[in-house]
N, C-alpha and C positions, 0 to 999 in steps of 0.2 A: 353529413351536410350541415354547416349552422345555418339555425334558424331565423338567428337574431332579427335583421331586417325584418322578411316576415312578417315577424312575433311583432314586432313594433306598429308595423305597416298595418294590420290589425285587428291591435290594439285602437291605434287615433283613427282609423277609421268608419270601425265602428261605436268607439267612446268620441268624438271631439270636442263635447263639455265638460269632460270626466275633470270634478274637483276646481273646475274654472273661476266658478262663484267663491267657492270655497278660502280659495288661494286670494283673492281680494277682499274678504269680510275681513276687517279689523280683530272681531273677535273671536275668531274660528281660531281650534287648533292648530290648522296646516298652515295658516297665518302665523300667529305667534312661534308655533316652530321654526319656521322659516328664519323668522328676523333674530329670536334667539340666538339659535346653534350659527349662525352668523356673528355674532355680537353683538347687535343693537336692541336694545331693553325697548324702546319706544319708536313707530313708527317717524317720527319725528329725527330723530336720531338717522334712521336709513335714507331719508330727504335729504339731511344737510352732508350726509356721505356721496351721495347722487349730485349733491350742486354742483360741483366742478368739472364733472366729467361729460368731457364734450363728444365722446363717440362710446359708447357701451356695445357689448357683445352678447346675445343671449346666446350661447353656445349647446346647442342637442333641445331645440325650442320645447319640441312635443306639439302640443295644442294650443301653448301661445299664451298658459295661465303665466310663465313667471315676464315675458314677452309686455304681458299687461302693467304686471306688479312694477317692473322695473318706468316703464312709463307714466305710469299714474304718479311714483315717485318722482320724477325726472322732471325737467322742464323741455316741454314740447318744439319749442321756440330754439333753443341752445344745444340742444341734446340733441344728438341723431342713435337710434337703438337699432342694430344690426341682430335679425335672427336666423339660426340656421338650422337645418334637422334634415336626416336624412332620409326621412319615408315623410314625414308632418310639415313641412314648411306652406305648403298652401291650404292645408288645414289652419294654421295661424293665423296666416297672413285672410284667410276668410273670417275669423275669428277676431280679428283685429280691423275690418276694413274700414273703421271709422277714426280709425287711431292717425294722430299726424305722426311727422316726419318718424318712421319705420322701413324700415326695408328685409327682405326676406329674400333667401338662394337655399338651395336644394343644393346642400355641403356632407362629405364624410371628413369627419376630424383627423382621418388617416392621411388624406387627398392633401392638393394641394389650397392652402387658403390666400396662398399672397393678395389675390384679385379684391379681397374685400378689405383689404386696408389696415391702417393699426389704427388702438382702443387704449382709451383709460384706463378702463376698467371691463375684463371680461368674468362673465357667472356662468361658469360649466358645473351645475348640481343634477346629482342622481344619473349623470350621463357616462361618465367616462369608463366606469367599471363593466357598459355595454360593447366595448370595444373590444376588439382583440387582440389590441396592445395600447392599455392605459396610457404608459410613462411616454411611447410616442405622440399619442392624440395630446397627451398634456404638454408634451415641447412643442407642439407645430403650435399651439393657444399661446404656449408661451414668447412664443417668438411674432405675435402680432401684437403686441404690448410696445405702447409708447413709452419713453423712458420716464418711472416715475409712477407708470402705469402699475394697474392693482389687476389682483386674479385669486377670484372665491372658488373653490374645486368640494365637492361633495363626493363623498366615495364609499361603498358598503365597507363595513367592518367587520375583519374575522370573528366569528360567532366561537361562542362554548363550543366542544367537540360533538355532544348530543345534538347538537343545534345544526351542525355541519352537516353532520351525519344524514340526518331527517330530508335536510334541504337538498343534499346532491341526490338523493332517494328518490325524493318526486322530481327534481328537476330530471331527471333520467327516465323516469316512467313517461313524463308528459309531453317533452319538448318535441317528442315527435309526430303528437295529435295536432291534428286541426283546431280552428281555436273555437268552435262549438263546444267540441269534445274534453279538451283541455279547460273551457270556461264551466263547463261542470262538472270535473274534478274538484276545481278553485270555488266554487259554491260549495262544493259538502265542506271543503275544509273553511270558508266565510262561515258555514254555521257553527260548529266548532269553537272559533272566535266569538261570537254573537252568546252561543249558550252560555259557554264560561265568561262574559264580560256583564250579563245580565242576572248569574248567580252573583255578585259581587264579593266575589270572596278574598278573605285576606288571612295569609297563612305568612307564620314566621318558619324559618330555614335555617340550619346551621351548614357552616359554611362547606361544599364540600369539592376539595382540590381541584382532585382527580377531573372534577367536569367541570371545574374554574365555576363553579357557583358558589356566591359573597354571599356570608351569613347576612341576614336580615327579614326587613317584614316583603311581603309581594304583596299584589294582587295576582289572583288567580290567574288569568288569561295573561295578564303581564308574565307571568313567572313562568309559563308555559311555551310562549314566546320570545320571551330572551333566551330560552335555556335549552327547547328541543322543537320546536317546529315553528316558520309565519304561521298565523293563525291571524291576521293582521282583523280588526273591528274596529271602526268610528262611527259611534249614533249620529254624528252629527250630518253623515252622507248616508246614500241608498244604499240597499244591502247587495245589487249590481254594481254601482262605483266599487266597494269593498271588495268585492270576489274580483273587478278588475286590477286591482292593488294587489292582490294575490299573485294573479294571471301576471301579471308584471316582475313579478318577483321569480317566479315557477317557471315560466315557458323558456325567456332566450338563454341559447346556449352561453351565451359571452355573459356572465355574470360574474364577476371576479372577486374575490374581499381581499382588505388589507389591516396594515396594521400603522399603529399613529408615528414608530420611526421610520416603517416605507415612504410614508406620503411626506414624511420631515424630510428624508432623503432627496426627493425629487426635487424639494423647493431649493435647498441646499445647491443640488448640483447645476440648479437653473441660475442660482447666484442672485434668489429672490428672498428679500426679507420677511419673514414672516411677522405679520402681525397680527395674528388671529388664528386660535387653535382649540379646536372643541370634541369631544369625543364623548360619545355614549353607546349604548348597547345596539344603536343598529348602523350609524355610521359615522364619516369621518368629516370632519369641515376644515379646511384650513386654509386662508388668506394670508396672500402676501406682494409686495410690490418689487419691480423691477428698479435696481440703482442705476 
C-alpha cells in the first residue's frame, strides 16, 4: 500500500509552521537557496521576475511557506496566486488567512486541473518526485500555462550509489511505521547530522569512480550526506523541524530521483524553452516557458 498521502497528511498536520519563518527571512539559508538554485542572486531580482505575471500557481503548496514567499514578492492588487495540495491546502489557506487576493483547492496533480484556470507562471518545487508518475503531474501543469507562460519544476537527483543504496534501506525499513515511530527513527539519524556538523570537520578525498565521488576538500556531515546517507542538519531551525526534514525525505513511498537529461527531456517534449538550469548534489531546478 503507498503511503505517500498519509506520510504527508502527517507530516503538515502535525508540523504547519515547519520552516515558514524560515522560508521568508532574507537571510536564512532556505531563503537564499531557494532564490539561488532558481537564478536570482537578489531578492530584488525575484520581484521584478514576479511583476508581470498576472495569475501564479503554487503547485503541491504544503503549509503555504512558498504560498507566502511568492506573495510578499507579487503585487497583491494585480497578482491573483492560486495554491493547491493534496492533504495541506487548508493548513495554508489558514496560514495565509490574512493574505489578499489567494485562493486555495484541495487538487492531486494526477486529477484533473482545468477548473482552476491558466498561469503565467507556475512553481511546482520539491513536489513532483511525490507523485507516482512525475512526467504526467508535470504535463497536466504544463498544460495550464498561458502562452508565454513560465514553469519552475524542483525534482530530487539521482544520488551516488552509497547514497542510494542507504536511502532505499531506511525508506523500506520505515515507510511502514506510523509517524511517532518513523519520527524517531528520523531523530536518531537528526543526531547523526547534528554530531557530525558540530565536529566541524573538513577532510580532503581523492576522487573515487566507482561511488562517483569528486576528488576534493568536504566537510564532514556534508560528505557523509552527499555520498552515503540524509543525515540532513540546519542550526538555524529546531532539532524537531530537522528530523521532520528527515521524515520527509524517509517515510513516503513515491520518492523518485532523476537525472539533469530526464528533466531536459521533459521540457523538450513539452516544446518549452528552457531558461534556467541548475543542478547540485541533492536536486534538480529547471525553468522554462511555453512558445
Amino acid at each position: 500500500m503507498n503511503n505517500t498521502k498519509e506520510s504527508f497528511k502527517n507530516k503538515w498536520e502535525n508540523n504547519p509552521d515547519l520552516v515558514f519563518s524560515e522560508t521568508l527571512r532574507e537571510d536564512s539559508d532556505i531563503f537564499k537557496w531557494i532564490l539561488s538554485r532558481n537564478g536570482f542572486s537578489t531578492p530584488r531580482q525575484f520581484e521584478l521576475f514576479l511583476s508581470d505575471k498576472k495569475r501564479i500557481l503554487d503547485a503541491g503548496c504544503g503549509n503555504g511557506r512558498i504560498t507566502a514567499l511568492l506573495r510578499k514578492y507579487s503585487d497583491p492588487k494585480n497578482t491573483q496566486i492560486v495554491a493547491i495540495d493534496l492533504v495541506a491546502s487548508t493548513i495554508a489557506q489558514k496560514k495565509l488567512s490574512g493574505a489578499h487576493n489567494i485562493l486555495f483547492y484541495s487538487k492531486d496533480l494526477l486529477g484533473d486541473l482545468s477548473d482552476i484556470g491558466k498561469f503565467d507562471f507556475i512553481y511546482c518545487q520539491e513536489v513532483l518526485h511525490h507523485t507516482s508518475n512525475p512526467f504526467k503531474s508535470f504535463q497536466n501543469l504544463v498544460s495550464l500555462l498561458n502562452k508565454g507562460g513560465e514553469i519552475a519544476i524542483y525534482v530530487y537527483k539521482k544520488k551516488a550509489p552509497t547514497r542510494e543504496f542507504v536511502d532505499d534501506y531506511v525508506r523500506s525499513t520505515i515507510a511502514g511505521k506510523d509517524y511517532e515511530s518513523a519520527m524517531k527513527i528520523c531523530e536518531d539519524i537528526t543526531t547523526i547530522g547534528k554530531i557530525l556538523h558540530e565536529k566541524d570537520i573538513k577532510i580532503r578525498v581523492p576522487e573515487i569512480a566507482v561511488l562517483e565521488i569528486k576528488e576534493g576538500e568536504y566537510n564532514l556531515q556534508r560528505f557523509i550526506y552527499h555520498f552515503f546517507m540524509k543525515c540532513f542538519w540546519n542550526p538555524d531551525i529546531s532539532f524537531h523541524e530537522n528530523a521532520v526534514i528527515n521524515y520527509d525525505w524517509y517515510h513516503p513511498h513515491n520518492c523518485s530521483r532523476h537525472t539533469i537529461e530526464e528533466i531536459t527531456d521533459w521540457f523538450k517534449s513539452e516544446n518549452l524553452k528552457i531558461t534556467h538550469s541548475h543542478s547540485d548534489f541533492y536536486g534538480i531546478t529547471m525553468k522554462g516557458f511555453k512558445s
